[in-house]
MMTF fields as JSON, N, C-alpha, C and O atoms, coordinates in Angstrom:
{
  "mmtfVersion": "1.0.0",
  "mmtfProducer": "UNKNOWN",
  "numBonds": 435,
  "numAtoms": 436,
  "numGroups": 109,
  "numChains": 1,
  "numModels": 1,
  "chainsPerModel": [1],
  "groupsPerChain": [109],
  "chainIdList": ["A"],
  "bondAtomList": [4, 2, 8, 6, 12, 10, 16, 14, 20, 18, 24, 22, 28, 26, 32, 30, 36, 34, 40, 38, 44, 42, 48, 46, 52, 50, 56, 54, 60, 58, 64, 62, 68, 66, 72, 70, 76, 74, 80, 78, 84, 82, 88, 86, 92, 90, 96, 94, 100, 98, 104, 102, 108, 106, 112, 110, 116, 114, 120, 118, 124, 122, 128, 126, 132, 130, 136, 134, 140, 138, 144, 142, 148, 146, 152, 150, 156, 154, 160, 158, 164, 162, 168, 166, 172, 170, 176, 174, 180, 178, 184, 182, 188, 186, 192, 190, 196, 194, 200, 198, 204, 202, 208, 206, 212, 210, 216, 214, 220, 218, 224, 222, 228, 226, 232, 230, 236, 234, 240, 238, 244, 242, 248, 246, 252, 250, 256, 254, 260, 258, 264, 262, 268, 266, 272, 270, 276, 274, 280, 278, 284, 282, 288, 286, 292, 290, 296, 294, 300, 298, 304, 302, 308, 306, 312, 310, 316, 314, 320, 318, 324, 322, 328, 326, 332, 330, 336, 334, 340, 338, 344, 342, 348, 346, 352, 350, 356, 354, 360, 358, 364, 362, 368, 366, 372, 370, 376, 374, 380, 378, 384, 382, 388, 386, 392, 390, 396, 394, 400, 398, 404, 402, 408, 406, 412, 410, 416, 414, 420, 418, 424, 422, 428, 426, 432, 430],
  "bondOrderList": [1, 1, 1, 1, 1, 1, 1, 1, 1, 1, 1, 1, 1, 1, 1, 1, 1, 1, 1, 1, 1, 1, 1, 1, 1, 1, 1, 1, 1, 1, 1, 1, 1, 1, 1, 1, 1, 1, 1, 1, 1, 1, 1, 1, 1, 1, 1, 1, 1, 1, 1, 1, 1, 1, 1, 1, 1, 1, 1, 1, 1, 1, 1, 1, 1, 1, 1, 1, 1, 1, 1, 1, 1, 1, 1, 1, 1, 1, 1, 1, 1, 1, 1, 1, 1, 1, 1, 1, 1, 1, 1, 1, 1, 1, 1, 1, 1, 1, 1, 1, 1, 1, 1, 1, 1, 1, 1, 1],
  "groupList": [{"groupName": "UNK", "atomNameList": ["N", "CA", "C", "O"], "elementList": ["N", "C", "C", "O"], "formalChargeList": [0, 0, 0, 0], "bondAtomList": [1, 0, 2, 1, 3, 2], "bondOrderList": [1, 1, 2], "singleLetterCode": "X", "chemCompType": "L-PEPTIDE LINKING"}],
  "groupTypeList": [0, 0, 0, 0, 0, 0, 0, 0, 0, 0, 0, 0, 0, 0, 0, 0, 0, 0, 0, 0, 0, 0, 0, 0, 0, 0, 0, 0, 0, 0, 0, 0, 0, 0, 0, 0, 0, 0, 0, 0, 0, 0, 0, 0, 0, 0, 0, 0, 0, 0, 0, 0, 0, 0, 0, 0, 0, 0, 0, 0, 0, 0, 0, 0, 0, 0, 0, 0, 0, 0, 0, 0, 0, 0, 0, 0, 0, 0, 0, 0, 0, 0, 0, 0, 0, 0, 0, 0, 0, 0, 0, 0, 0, 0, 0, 0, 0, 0, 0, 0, 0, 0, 0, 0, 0, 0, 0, 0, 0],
  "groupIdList": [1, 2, 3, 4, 5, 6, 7, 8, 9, 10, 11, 12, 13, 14, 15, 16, 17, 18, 19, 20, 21, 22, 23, 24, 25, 26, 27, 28, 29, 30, 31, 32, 33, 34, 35, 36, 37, 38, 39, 40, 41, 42, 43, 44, 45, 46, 47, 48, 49, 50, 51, 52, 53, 54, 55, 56, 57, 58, 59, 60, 61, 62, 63, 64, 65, 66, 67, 68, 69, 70, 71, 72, 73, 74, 75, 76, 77, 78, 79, 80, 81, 82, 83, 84, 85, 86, 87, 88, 89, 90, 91, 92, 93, 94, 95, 96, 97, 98, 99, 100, 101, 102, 103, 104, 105, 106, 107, 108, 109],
  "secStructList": [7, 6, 6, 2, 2, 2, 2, 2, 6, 6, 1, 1, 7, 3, 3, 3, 3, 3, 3, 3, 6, 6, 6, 6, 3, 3, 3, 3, 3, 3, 3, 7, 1, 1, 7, 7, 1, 7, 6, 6, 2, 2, 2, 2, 2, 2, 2, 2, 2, 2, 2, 2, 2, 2, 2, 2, 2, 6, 7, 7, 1, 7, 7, 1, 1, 7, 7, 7, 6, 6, 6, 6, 6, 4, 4, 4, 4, 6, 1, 7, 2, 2, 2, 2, 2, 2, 2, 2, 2, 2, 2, 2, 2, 2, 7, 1, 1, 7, 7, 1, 1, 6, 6, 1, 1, 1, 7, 7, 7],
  "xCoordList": [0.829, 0.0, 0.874, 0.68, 2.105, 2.847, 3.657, 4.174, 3.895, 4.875, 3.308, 3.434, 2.157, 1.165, 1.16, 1.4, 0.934, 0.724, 1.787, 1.591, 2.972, 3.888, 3.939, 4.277, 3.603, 3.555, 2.148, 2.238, 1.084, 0.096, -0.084, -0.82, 0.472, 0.162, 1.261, 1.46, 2.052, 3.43, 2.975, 3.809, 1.793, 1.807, 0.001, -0.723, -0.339, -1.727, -2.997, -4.173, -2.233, -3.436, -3.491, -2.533, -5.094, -5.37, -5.836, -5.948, -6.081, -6.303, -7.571, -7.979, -8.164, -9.342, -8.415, -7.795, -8.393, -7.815, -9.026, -9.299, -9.51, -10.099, -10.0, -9.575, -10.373, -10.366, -10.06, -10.761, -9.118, -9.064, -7.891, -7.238, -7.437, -5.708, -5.515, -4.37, -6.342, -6.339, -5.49, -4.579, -5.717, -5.167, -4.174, -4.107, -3.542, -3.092, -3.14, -2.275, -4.741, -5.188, -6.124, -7.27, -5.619, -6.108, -6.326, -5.718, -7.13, -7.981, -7.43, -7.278, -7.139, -6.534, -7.647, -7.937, -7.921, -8.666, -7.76, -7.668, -7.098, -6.886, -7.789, -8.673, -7.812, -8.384, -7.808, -6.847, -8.534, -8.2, -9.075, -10.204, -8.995, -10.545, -10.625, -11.532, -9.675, -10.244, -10.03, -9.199, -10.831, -10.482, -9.218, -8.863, -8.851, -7.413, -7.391, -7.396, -7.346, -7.197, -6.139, -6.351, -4.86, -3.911, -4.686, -3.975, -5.867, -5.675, -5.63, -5.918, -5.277, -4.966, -3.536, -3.078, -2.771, -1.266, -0.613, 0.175, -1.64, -1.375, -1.909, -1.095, -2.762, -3.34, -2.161, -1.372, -2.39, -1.096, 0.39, 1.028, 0.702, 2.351, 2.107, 2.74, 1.022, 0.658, 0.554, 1.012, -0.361, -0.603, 0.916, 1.239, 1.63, 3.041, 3.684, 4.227, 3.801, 4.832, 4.493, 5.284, 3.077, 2.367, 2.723, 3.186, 2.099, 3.139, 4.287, 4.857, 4.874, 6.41, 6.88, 7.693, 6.051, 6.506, 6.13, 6.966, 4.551, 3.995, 4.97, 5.462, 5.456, 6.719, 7.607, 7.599, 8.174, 9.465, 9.152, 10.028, 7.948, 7.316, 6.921, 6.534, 7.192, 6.946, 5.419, 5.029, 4.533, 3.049, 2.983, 3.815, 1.368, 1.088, 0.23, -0.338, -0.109, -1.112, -2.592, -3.328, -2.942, -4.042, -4.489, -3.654, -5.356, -5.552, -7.064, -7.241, -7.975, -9.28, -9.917, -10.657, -9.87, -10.982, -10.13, -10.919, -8.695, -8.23, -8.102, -8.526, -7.584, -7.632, -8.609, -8.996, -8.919, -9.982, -9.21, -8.011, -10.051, -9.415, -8.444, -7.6, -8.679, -8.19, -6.805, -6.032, -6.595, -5.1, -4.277, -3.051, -4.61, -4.228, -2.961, -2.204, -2.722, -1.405, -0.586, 0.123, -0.359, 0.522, 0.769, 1.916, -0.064, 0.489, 2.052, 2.722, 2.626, 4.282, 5.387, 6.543, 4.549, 5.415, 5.586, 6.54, 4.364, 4.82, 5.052, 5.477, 4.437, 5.106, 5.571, 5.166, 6.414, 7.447, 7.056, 5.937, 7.606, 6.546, 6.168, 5.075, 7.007, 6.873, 5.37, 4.405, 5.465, 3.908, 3.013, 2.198, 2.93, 1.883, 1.66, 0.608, 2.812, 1.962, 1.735, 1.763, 1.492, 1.445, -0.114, -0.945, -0.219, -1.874, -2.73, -3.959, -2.094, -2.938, -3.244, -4.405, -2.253, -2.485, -3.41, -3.896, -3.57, -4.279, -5.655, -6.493, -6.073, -6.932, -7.635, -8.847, -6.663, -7.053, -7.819, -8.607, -7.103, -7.723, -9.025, -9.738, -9.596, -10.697, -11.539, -12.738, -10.992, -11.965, -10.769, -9.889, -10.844, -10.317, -10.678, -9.927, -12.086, -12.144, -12.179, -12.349, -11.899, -11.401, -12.398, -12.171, -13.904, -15.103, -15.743, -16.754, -15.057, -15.303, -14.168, -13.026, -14.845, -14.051, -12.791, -11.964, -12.931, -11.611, -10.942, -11.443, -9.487, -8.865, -8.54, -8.006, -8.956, -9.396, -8.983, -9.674, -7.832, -7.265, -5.492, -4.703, -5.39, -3.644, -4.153, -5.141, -3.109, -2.325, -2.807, -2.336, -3.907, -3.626, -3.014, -3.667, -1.816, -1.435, -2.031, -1.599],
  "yCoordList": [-1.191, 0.0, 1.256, 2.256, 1.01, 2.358, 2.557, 3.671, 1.646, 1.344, 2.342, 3.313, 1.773, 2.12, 3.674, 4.519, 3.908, 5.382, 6.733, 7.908, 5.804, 6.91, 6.857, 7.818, 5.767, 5.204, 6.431, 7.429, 5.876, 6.671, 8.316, 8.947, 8.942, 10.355, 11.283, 12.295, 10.522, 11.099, 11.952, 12.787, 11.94, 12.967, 12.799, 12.614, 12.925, 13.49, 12.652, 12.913, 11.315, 9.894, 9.289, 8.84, 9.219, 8.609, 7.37, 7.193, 6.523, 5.06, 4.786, 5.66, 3.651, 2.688, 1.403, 0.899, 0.873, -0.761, -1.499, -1.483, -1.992, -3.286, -4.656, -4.767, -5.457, -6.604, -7.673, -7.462, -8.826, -9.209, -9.101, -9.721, -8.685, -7.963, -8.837, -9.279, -9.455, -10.79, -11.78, -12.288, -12.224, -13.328, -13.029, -13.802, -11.647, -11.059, -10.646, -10.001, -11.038, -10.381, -8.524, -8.371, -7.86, -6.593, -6.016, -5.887, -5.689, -4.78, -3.068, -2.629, -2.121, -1.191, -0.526, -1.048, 0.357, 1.69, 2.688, 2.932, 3.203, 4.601, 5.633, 5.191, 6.823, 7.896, 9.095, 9.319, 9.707, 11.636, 12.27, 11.816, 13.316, 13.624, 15.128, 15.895, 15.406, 16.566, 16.266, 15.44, 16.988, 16.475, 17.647, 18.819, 16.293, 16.596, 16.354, 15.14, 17.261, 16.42, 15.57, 14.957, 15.259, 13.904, 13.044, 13.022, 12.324, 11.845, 10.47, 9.679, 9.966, 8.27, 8.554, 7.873, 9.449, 9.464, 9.077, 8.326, 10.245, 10.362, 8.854, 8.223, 8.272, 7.34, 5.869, 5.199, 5.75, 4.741, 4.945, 3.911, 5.596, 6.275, 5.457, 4.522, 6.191, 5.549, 4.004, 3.52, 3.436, 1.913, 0.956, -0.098, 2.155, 1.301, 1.431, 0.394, 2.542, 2.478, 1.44, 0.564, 1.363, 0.601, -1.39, -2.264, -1.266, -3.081, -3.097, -4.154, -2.208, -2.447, -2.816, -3.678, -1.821, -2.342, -3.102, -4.003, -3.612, -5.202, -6.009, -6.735, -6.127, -7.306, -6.775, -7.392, -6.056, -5.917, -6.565, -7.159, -6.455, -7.246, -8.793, -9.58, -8.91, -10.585, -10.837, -11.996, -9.901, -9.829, -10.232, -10.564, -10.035, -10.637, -9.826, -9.046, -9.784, -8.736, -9.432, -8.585, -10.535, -10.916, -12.164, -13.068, -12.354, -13.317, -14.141, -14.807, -14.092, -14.918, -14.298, -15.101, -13.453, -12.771, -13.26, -13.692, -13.216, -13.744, -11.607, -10.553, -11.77, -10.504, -10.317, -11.075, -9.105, -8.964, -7.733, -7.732, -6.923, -6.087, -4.758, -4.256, -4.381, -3.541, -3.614, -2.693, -5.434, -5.179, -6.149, -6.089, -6.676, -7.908, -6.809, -7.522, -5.555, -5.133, -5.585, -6.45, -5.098, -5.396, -6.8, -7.036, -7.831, -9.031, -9.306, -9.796, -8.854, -9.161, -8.59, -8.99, -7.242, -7.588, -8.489, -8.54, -9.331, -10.086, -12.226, -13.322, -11.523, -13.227, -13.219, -12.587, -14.121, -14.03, -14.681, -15.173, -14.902, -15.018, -16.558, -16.906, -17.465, -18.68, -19.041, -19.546, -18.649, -18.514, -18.438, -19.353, -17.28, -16.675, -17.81, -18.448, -18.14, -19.348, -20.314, -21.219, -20.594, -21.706, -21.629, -22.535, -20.5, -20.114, -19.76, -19.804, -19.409, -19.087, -20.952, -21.19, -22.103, -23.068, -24.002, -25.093, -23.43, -24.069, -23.697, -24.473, -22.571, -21.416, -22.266, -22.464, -22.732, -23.096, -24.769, -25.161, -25.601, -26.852, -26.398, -26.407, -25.822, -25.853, -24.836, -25.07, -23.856, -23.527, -23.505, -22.645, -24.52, -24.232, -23.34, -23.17, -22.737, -22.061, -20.323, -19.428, -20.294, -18.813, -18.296, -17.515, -18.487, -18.058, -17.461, -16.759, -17.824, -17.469, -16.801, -17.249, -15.004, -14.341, -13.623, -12.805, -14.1, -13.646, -12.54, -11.502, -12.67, -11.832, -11.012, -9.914, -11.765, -11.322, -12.227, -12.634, -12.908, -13.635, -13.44, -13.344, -13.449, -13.404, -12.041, -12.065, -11.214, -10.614, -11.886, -13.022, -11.401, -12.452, -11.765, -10.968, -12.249, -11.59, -11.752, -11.098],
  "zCoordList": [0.0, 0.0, 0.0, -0.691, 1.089, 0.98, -0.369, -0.449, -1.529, -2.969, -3.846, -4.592, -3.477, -4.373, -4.039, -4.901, -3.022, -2.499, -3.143, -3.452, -3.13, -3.747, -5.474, -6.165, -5.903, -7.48, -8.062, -8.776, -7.468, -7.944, -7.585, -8.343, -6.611, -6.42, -6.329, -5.658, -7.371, -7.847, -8.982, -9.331, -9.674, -10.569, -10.589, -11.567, -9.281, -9.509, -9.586, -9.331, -10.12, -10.101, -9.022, -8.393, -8.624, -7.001, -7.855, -9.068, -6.666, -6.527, -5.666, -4.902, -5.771, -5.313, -5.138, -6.075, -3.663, -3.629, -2.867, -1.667, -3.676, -2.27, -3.083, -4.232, -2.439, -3.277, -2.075, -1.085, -1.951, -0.804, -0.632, -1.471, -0.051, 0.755, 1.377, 1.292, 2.183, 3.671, 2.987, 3.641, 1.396, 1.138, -0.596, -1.552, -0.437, -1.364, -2.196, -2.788, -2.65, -3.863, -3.88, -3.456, -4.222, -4.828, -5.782, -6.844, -5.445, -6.821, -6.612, -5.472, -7.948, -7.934, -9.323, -10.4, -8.926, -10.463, -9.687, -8.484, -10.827, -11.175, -11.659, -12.393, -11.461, -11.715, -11.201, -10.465, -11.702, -11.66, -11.069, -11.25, -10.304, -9.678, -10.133, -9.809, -10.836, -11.83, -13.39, -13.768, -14.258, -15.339, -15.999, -15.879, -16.804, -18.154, -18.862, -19.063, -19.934, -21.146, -21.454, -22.5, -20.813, -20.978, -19.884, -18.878, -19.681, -18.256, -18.584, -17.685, -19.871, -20.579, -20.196, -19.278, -20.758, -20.611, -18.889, -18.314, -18.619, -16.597, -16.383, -15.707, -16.666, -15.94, -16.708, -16.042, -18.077, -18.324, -17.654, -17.452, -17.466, -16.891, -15.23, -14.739, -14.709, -13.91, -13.215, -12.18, -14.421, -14.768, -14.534, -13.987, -15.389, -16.151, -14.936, -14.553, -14.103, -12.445, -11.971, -11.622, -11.872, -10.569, -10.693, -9.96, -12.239, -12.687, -12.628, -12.898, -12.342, -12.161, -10.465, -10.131, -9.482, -8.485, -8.605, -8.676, -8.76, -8.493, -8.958, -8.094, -10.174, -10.048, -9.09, -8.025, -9.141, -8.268, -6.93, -6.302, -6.51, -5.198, -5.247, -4.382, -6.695, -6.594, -6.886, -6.742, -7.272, -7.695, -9.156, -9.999, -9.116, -10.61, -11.149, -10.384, -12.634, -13.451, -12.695, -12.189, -12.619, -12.597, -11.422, -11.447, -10.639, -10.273, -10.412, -11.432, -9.532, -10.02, -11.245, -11.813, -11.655, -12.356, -13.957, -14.797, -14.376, -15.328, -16.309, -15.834, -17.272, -18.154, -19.21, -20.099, -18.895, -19.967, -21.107, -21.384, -21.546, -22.386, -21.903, -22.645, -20.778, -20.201, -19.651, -19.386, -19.489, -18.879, -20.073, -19.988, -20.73, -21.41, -22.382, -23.04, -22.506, -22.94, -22.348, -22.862, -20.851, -19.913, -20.21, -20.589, -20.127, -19.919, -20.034, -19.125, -21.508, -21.628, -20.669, -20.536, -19.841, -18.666, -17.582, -16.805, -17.614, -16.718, -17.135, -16.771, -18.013, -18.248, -20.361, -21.337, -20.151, -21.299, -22.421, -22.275, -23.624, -24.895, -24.823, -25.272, -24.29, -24.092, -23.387, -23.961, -22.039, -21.112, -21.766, -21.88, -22.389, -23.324, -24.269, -24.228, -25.298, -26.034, -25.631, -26.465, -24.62, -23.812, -23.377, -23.336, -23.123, -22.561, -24.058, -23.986, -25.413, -26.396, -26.964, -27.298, -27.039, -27.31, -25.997, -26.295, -24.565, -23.965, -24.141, -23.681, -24.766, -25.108, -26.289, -26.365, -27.193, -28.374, -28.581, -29.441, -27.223, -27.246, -27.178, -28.182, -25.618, -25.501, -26.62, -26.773, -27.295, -28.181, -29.298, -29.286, -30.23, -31.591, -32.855, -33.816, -32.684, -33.36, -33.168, -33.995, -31.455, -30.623, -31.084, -32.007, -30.669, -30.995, -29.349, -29.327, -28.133, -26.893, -26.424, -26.33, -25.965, -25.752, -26.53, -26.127, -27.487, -28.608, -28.697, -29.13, -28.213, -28.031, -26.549, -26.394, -25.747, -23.942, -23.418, -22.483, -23.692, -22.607, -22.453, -21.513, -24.26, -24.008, -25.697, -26.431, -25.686, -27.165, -28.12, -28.068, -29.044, -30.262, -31.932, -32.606, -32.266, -33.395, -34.74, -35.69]
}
């Protein structure tokens, strides 16, 4: 909380955490509470500090809920191209024709 605190209101972007902390998992929204017209720039810059400590802490992009469209850029920071095809071919048994969810789980090229 104290890595997040200085990550996010280093240039103006506050934070929302709840989620379950008890057993390590948290939930994080960014936002602005005035408006800007950069507030994608402020808020990605943001995004991009904040996954960085999370690895540096040994964290992860995602836990029960899995990635949807919103974080699934990030993914390649945290796991390497290997992982990834590893999860687009486990992706692919169960749906071979990537007709569920497409494109919301891993980067599809």
């Amino acid at each position: 909380m104290e890595e997040l605190e200085k990550t996010s209101c280093a240039d103006g972007v506050k934070y929302a955490a709840y989620g379950h902390v008890g057993d390590g998992n948290m939930h994080v929204t960014l936002y602005l509470e005035e408006e800007n017209e950069n507030w994608r720039g402020m808020i990605e810059k943001a995004r991009r500090d904040m996954y960085g400590t999370v690895i540096r802490l040994g964290g992860t992009l995602t836990g029960e809920h899995g990635v949807g469209l919103k974080r699934r850029e990030y993914i390649p920071m945290f796991l390497d191209e290997a992982q990834i095809e590893l999860i687009r071919r486990v992706k692919l048994a169960f749906d071979p024709a990537n007709i569920l969810n497409p494109g919301k789980i891993v980067p599809w090229e």
